[in-house]
C-alpha positions in Angstrom: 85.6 99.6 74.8 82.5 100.9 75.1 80.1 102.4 78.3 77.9 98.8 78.4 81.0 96.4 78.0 82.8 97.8 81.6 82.1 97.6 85.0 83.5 100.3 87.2 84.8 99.6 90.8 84.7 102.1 93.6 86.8 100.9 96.1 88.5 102.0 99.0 91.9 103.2 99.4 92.9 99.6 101.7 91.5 98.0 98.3 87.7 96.8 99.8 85.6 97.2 96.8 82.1 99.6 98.1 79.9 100.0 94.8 80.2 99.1 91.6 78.3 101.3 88.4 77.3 99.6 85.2 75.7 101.0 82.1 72.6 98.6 81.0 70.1 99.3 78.7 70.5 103.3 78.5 70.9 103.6 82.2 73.4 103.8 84.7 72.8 101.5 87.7 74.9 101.4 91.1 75.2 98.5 93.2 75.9 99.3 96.9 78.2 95.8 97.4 77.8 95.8 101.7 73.7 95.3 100.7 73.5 94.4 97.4 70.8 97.6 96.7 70.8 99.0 93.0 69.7 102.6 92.2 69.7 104.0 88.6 72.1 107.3 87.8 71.9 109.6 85.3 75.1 110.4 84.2 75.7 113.3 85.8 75.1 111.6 89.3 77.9 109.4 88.0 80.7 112.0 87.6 79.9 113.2 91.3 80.6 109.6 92.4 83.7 109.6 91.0 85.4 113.2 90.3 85.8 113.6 94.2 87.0 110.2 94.3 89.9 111.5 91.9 90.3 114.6 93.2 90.6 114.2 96.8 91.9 110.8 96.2 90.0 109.1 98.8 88.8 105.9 97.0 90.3 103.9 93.8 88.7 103.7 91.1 88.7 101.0 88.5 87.9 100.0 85.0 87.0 96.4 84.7 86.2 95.2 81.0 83.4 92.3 81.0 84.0 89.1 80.1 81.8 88.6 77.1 82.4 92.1 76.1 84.0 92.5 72.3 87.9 92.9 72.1 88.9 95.1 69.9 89.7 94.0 66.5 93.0 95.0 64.7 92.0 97.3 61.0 94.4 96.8 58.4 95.4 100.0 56.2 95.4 99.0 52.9 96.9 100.9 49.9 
């Protein structure tokens, strides 16, 4: 899977989804869900969203693949 097939899912820790981060065109872009306002990230504005989400575990955080993103395909070894 790759950055632009995902969408990622901050929610919080009773399960209500907050923002969601997608990558689009060489940018990051958050969507705030209780407005519906979208900001662009760079990546290093992502990793503060979501390291102290991990750390202090105060949010869940997941990993959605998109619907018409690729599935990976199976490589056969051959001899």
């Amino acid at each position: 899977m790759r950055n632009h097939e995902c969408t990622i899912v901050i929610a919080s820790n009773d399960g209500k989804p907050y923002q969601t981060i997608r990558k689009q065109n060489n940018t990051w872009t958050q969507t705030i869900l209780s407005n519906g306002n979208t900001h662009t990230m760079t990546p290093e504005q992502l990793l503060s969203h979501i390291l102290p989400a991990l750390a202090y575990k105060h949010a869940t955080i997941k990993v959605i693949p998109d619907k018409d993103a690729k599935k990976p395909t199976k490589t056969t070894k051959t001899s």
